[in-house]
N, C-alpha and C positions, 0 to 999 in steps of 0.2 A: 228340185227347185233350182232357176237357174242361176249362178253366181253373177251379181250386180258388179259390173264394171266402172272404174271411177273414171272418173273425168277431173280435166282440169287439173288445179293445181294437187290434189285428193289421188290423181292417176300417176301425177308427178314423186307425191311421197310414197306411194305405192312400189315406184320404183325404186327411190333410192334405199324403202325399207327391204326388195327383192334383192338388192343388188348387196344390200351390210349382211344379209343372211348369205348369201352365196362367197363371199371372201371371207366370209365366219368359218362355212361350213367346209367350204372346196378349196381354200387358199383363193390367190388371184389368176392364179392358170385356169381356174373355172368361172369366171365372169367374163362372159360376152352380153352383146346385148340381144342375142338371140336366147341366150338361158334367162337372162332377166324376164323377158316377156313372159316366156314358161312358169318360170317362179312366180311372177304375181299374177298369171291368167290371164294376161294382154292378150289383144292381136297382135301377130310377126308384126316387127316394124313399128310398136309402138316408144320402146325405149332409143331408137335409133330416130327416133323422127322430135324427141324432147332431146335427148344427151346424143349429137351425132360423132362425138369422139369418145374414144376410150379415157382420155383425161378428163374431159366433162363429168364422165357419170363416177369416175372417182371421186373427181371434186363434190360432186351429189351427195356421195358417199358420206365425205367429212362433215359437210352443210348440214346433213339431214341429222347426224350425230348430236353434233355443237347446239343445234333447236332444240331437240331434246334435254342438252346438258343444261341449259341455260332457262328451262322449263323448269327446271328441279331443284335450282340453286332456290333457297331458300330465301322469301320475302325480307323487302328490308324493316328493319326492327326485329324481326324475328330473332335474334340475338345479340348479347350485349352483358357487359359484367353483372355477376350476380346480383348487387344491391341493386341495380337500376332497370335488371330483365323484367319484362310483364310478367302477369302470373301465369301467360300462354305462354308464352317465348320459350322455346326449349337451351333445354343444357348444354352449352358449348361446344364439349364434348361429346353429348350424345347427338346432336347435331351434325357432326361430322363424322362421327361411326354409322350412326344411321347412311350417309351420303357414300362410303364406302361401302359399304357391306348390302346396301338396298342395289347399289350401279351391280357388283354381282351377281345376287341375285338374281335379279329381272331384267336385266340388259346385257348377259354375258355375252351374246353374238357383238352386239355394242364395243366394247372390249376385244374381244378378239381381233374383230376389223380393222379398229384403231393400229393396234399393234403391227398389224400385215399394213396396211399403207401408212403407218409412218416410214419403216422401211421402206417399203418403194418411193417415198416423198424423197430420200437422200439421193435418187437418179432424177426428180421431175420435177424443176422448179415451181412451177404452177401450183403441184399438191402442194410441196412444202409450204408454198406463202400461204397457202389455206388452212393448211396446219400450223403456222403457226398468228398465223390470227387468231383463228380459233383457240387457241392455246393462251393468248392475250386476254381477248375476253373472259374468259373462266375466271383466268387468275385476278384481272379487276373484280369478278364479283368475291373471289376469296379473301382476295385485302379489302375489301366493305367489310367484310365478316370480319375479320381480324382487326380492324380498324376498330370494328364497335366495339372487341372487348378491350381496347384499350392497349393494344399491341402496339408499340412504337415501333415507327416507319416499315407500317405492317405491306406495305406494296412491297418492299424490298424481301421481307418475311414470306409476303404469298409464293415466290418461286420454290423456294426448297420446299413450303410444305406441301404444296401441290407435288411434286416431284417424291415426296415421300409415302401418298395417297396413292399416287398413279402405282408407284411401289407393291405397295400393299396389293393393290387389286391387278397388278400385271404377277405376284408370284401364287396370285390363288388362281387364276385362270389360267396361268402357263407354265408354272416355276411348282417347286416344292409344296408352297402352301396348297396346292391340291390334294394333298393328301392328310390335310386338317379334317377333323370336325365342324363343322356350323359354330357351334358352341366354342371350340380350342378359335379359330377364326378370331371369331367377333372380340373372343377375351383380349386376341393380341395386337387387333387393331385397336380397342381401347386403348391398351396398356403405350402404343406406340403414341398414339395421337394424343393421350393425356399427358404424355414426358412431353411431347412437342408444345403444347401450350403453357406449362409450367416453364420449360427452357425459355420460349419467347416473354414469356409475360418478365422470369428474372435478369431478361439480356439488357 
């Protein structure tokens, strides 16, 4: 059967999802946009003809990430201090273990990528402002979150604890916590992310 080629904007995310698999998998000395096309089955010349520089289809890279991350942030109301949570609304904390440990899970290429071009973002203006945009947005949707449970001047709060999430799941993909359990894992990003919200809640 012959494999259906995307088009449009579908051909577009095709690439940039070809392109976070290959700095995942080969570092960035292995991303051209001659392997991209191989990677997701193009015709030569399709990735060069949407991203016609190497900075482009980085920047793709981060773009395509950030859509995803911001897919996943969890609906507003969806959490909020216990007397006042629906009876849907998840647990605070299970809420953001889930968001930890699921970005693992099922997006480790995701992760890895991040990690390889934020480095490179410290020689390449351009990435970096993408990087750190996208690093803005996130963290707005974390202080809505932390805002609902009642977290004072929780925008100021979303930095560290993002920064101590990104933590967690940069030492289980690259660091020591690789060599955890699923289970020792998940226990210890609870264990971290429940002191984080008890700290903030008594600051």
């Amino acid at each position: 059967m012959t494999k259906k080629v995307p088009l449009g904007e579908d051909r577009q995310a095709a690439i940039a999802d070809a392109a976070i698999h290959l700095v995942a998998t080969r570092g960035l000395r292995g991303l051209t946009h001659r392997a991209v096309d191989a990677e997701a089955g193009l015709p030569p010349g399709s990735t060069s003809y949407y991203l016609r520089t190497r900075s482009a289809l980085l920047t793709a890279c981060v773009n395509r990430m950030l859509t995803r991350d911001l897919t996943a942030q969890p609906p507003p109301g969806a959490v909020g201090p216990a007397p006042d949570r629906a009876a849907t609304a998840a647990d605070p904390v299970d809420l953001l273990v889930g968001m930890v440990v699921g970005l693992v899970r099922d997006r480790p290429d995701d992760l890895v990528a991040r990690y390889e071009l934020s480095l490179e973002a410290s020689r390449q203006p351009e990435l970096r402002e993408a990087i750190i945009q996208g690093g803005r947005q996130l963290r707005e949707g974390l202080a809505g979150m932390l805002a609902a449970l009642g977290i004072a001047d929780a925008e100021a709060a979303a930095w560290p604890a993002a920064a101590m999430m990104d933590g967690l799941m940069y030492d289980r993909v690259a660091g020591a916590g690789t060599t955890l359990t699923p289970e020792t894992f998940e226990a210890s990003v609870r264990r971290s992310l429940k002191a984080l919200l008890t700290g903030l809640n008594h600051h």
